[in-house]
C-alpha positions as a printed Julia matrix, in Angstrom:
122×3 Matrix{Float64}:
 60.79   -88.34  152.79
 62.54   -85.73  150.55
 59.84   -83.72  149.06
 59.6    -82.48  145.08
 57.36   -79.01  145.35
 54.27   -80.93  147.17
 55.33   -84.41  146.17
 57.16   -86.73  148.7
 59.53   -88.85  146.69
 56.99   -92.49  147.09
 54.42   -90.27  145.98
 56.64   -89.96  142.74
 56.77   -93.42  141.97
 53.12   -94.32  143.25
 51.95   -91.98  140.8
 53.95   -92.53  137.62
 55.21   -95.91  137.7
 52.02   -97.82  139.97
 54.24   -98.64  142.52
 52.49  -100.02  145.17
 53.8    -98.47  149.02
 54.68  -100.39  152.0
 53.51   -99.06  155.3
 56.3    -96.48  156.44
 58.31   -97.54  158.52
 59.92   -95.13  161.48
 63.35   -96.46  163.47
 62.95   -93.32  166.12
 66.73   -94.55  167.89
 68.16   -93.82  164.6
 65.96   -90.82  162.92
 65.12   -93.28  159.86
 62.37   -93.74  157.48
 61.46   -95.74  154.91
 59.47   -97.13  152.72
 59.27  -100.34  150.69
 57.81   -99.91  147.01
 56.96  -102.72  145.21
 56.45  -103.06  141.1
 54.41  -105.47  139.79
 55.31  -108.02  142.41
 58.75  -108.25  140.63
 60.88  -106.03  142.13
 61.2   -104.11  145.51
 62.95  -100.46  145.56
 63.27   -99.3   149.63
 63.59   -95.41  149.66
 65.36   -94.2   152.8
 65.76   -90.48  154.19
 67.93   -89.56  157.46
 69.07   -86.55  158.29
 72.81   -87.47  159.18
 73.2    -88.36  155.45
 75.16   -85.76  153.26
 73.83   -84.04  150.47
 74.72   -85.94  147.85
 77.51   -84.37  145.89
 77.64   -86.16  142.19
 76.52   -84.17  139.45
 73.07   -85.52  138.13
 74.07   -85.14  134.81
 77.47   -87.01  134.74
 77.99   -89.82  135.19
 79.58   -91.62  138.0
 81.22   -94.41  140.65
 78.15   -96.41  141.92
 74.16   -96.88  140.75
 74.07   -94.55  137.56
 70.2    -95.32  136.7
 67.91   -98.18  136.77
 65.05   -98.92  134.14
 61.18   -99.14  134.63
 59.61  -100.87  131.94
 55.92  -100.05  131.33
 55.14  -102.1   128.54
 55.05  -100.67  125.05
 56.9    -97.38  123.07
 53.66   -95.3   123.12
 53.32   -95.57  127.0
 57.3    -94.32  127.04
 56.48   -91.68  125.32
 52.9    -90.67  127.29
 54.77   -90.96  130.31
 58.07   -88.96  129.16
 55.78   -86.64  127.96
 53.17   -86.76  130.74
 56.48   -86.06  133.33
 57.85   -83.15  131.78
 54.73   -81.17  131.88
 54.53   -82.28  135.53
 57.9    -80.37  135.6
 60.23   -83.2   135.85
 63.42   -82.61  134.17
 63.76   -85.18  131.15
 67.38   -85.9   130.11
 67.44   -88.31  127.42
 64.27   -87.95  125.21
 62.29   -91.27  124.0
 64.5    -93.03  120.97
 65.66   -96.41  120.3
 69.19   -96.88  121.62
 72.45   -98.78  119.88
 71.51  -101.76  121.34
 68.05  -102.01  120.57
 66.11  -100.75  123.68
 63.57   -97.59  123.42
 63.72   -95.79  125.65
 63.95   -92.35  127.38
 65.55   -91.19  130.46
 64.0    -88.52  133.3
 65.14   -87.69  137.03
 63.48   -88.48  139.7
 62.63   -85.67  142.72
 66.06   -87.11  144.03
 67.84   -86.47  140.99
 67.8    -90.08  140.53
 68.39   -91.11  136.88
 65.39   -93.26  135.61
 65.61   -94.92  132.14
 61.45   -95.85  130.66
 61.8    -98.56  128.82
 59.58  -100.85  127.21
């Protein structure tokens, strides 16, 4: 998996968001891995990584044809905060600070080690 300094990318989300990890699984015909991480029973992200795929080339701070972000909630504005917080002195680069948006969500908005936009919303 693409790696953040020492962190591999489910390590990311195991740690910050309690994802819970799927066993990895290895296609060896095709060079892929993945795993399967699973919050709160509710919803199922698969992270990939093979090396035939590009680089991709969108700037992480536009935005952009296809997923833009998706949201994690984590249950109340102090824990969006904590974690904002906890992620940028981590290192983590956060890109929209905690604040209630126009349409009523609070939220705040960090990338993943992928450069994956990640809004942390109640």
């Amino acid at each position: 998996m693409l790696q953040f300094g020492q962190i591999i990318l489910k390590d990311f989300y195991v740690e910050y968001f309690s994802a819970k990890a799927g066993k990895k699984y290895i296609n060896r015909s095709k060079n892929f891995e993945s795993y399967f991480l699973s919050f709160n029973h509710r919803c199922r992200l698969e992270i990939m990584q093979m090396p035939t795929i590009p680089d991709n080339l969108n700037n992480a701070y536009n935005q952009y044809l296809g997923l833009i972000h998706f949201a994690i909630s984590v249950g109340s504005k102090s824990k969006v905060i904590s974690l904002t917080e906890k992620l940028r002195e981590d290192g983590y680069e956060v890109i929209g600070k905690p604040r209630k948006t126009g349409d009523g969500y609070f939220e705040s908005v960090v990338l993943d080690p992928d450069k994956n936009r990640i809004e942390i919303t109640i």
